[in-house]
Each structure stands twice: as C-alpha cells, then as structure tokens.
C-alpha positions, 0 to 999 in steps of 0.5 A: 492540484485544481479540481481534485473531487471532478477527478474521484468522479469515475468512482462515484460514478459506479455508484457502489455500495461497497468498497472497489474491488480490483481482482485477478492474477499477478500475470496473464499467464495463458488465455484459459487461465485468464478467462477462468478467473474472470468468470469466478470473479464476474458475480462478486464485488469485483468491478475491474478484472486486472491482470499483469501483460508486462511484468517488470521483475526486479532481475532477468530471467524471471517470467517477465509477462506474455505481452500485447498478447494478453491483452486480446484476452482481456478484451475477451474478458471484458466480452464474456463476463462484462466485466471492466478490464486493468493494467500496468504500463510502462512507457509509451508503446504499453499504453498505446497498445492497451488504449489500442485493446479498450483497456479500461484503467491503468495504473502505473507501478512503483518502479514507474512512478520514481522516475519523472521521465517516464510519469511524463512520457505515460502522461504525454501518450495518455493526454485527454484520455478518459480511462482511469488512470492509477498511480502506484506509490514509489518503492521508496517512501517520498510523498512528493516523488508520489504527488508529482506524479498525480500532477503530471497526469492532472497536467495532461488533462487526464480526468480520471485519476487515483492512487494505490498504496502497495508499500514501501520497499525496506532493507530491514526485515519486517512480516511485510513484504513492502512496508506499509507506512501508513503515515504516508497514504494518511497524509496524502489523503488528508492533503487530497481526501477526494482523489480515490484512494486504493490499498494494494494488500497483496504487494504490502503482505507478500503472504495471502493469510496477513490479506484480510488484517491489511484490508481491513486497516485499509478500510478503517482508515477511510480507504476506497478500494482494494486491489487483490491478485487473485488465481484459481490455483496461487499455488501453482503461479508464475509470479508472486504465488505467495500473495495470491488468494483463489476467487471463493477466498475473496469472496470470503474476504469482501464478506468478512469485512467490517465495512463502513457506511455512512447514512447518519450523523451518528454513523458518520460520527462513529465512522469518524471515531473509528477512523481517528482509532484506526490512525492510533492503532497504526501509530502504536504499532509504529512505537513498538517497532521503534522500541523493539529496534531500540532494545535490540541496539541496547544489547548491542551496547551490552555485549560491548560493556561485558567485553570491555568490563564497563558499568551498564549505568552511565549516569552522566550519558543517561542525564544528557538524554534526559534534558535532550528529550525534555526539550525535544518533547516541548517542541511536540506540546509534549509535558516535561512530566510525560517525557521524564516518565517515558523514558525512564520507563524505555531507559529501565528496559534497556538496562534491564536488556543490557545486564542480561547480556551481562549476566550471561 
C-alpha cells in the first residue's frame, strides 16, 4: 500500500493533544436519547459522536437499529453541538445514505470486513470520497482478510483511512468478550505505523469496569484513539448494555489515563521503553494463558492415569519432548540450557497437577 502516512493526515490534521476519542451509544435509540448524549459529551475529549443506525445482531429478533432514521438526528447532533458525527456501514445503499446526511466517518464492522465482496461493494460507493473511512478488524484473527481491506479502499482512491482493533471472536471462554490478540494490531502497526490505529475497548471488554485496563494497554502500546459506547443510562440500553459507560464515566477515564507525549528525545526514548514494556506485558499475559491451559490438560491425562492405574511419570514420553523442544527452541535463538529449565520447570507443574488428581 502506496502513500500510508498521506492516509493518517485526516488525524493529524485535527491537531490533538490528546488521544481521538470516538463516543456515544451502541444504537441510536430515540431522537432525545441521541441529542442528550451528545450535548454530554460536546465539551470532552470527544471529536466524533458515533451512534449505531443499523445494528447487524448475530441472530434476529434483537434490536437491529432504527434506520436512515437516525441519521436526520445525527445531522442534528452535528448542528447543536459541532461536534463530527459516525457510523457503521454495510453495503452500498447505508453509505449512499449516510454520505447523503454529511456523516463525517465511517467505519466498516467486523462481520463486514470477512467478506471481500462487500469491502469491494463500500469501497466502489465510497470512490474518491474524502470522509474518513475506518475498517474494523475481522471476527476472525486474519492480518491479511484485515489488510486486504484497507487495500481495497486505498484502491478506490479513499484518502482518509484507519483501523480499530475490537477483538477477536474465541470459542473458548475468556474475561473478554472478543479477545484482544494484541499481537495482531502490533504487527499491523509495525507493518504500517502511519495508518491511524483505534482500540475499540467496548467490543474487546464486554464489561464497562475492564474499559480503562484495556485503554490503557492501548495507549502504551502506541495507539491512536479509542472508541468507547457511551449512554446516559447503559443500564437501560438496548443494545450491548453491558459495555456501555455514562459521559461523567468517560470524562473520568480520559482524565485518569497515562497519556504519552513526545516533546524530547529523552521522552521520546521513555515513550519508546514503555511501549517495548507494554508488548512484554501483553506477551507474559499470553504465557500464562498458554501455561494455565496446558495444566487444565495435564489433569485431564491425570484422571486418565487413575482410571487406568498407570504411573504419572513417563520417562520415555518426558525425553521425547525434551529433545523436541531442544531443537524447537534453537530455531527461536533460544539456548539449550533456557529450554531444558523451562520445561522441566512446566513438566514438574503438571505432575505436580496430575498426582493431585491421583491422590484424590
């Protein structure tokens, strides 16, 4: 992709000295709700108010968004409070409808952005267009299906673009609600460190009390902005009430923060250090999810060994892995000494793990 740091202009452009803020509710919902949280949120750290027209819910029957509706009230919005106004879009008639009603970003959402088909379909109704146009991270962690994206609005000579990471669905239960794979957003921001990066805290959390750990992680790892839902009454909504935080919330957040800013190379170096700290803090995290998976598996070879009366060492099968891992770990410039105390370390736990199913 040509011309990556002419596409994050838009950001610079606005000339913060904060992070983007992207707030307001999951749904448009009424027209007052709509304007009340708008004028809470007009003298914040909010730049663009966003609000969900049309809510693709995983199954029907849920509140699926009021419609073109909606969007007459963000025009509102944009008149009473100055501030800049945001949607999702799915296909072709949502953006000629919003471009229609002067929206001024849009974003396209994960369930969007695993099809190529519709990516190409937004980016031929958005050609040339000057609006900012976002592009969600897809359900599914794939850096390609994510890039490929981007590419095909940079294609359709789209000027303004960025990404938010929201997270990545997970058949397996986690504290989040979609995974956070942090890996990911590092590497495309390695791969394209001027496209504008956004954390989607609300979607990653599912809950509003994990909202500020996740912003923060965010910023510390060199992030651009946050988008948070934001309702006078998350309670009460009707969609994603769970991730929702009032404006005073926000507000609070954005003050609590730790926010980066670069002024000298002394604080561009700190910024630098915490930064490289923020990628190992996320890594150890990611170890001990792996090593606390492992020894929920090891108990399961446990109460098979108790059934079946068998040994819990297995000398001939623990020498195996021990010379598999020996020579995996050179591949990784990783020493043989390291790997032997690793994992004879990780191979104690889990007999220590295994006899307590035994001994039961």
């Amino acid at each position: 992709m040509e011309n990556k740091k002419e596409l994050g202009n838009w950001l610079t452009e606005l000339n913060l000295d904060h992070p983007l803020v992207i707030a307001g509710p999951c749904s448009a919902e009424t027209e007052e709700q709509v304007l009340r949280i708008a004028h809470e949120l007009k003298d914040t750290d909010v730049s663009y108010y966003r609000a969900g027209i049309w809510k693709p819910r995983t199954r029907p029957g849920n509140f699926e968004g009021v419609g073109a509706l909606g969007l007459k009230w963000l025009q509102k919005v944009k008149a009473e409070t100055g501030l800049k106004t945001a949607t999702e879009v799915a296909n072709r008639a949502h953006v000629e409808l919003a471009l229609e009603h002067d929206i001024d970003l849009l974003w396209i959402g994960a369930r969007s952005t695993v099809s190529p088909f519709i990516v190409q379909e937004i980016a031929d109704a958005l050609q040339g267009t000057d609006k900012v146009v976002l592009v969600k991270n897809p359900v599914n962690p794939d850096l390609a299906l994510w890039l490929g994206a981007i590419e095909r609005l940079a294609t359709a000579n789209i000027k303004n673009l960025g990404v938010i990471h929201r997270g990545f669905s997970s058949y397996e239960k986690t504290k989040y609600r979609n995974t956070p794979e942090w890996q990911m957003a590092i590497e495309l921001q390695t791969k394209f460190p001027d496209l504008p990066l956004i954390n989607d805290p609300s979607h990653i959390t599912g809950k509003r009390d994990m909202i500020f750990d996740v912003s923060q992680t965010a910023l510390d790892l060199n992030f651009d902005g946050l988008m948070i839902e934001t309702h006078f009454d998350p309670d009460n909504a009707w969609s994603d009430a769970a991730q929702q935080v009032t404006p005073s919330t926000l507000v609070q957040i954005m003050k609590d923060l730790k926010i980066r800013k670069e002024s000298t190379p002394k604080v561009a170096y700190n910024d630098q250090l915490k930064n490289l700290r923020a990628q190992i803090d996320v890594m150890d995290n990611q170890l001990l999810e792996i090593l606390g998976k492992r020894m929920k598996v090891a108990e399961g070879i446990g109460t098979l060994k108790k059934q079946e009366n068998v040994a819990v060492l297995q000398s001939k099968r623990w020498n195996e892995i021990l010379g598999k891992m020996v020579l995996e770990g050179e591949q990784h410039n990783l020493s043989e000494e390291f790997i032997l105390k690793l994992f004879k370390a990780v191979h104690q736990e889990s007999i220590n793990h295994q006899e307590l199913i035994l001994n039961k």
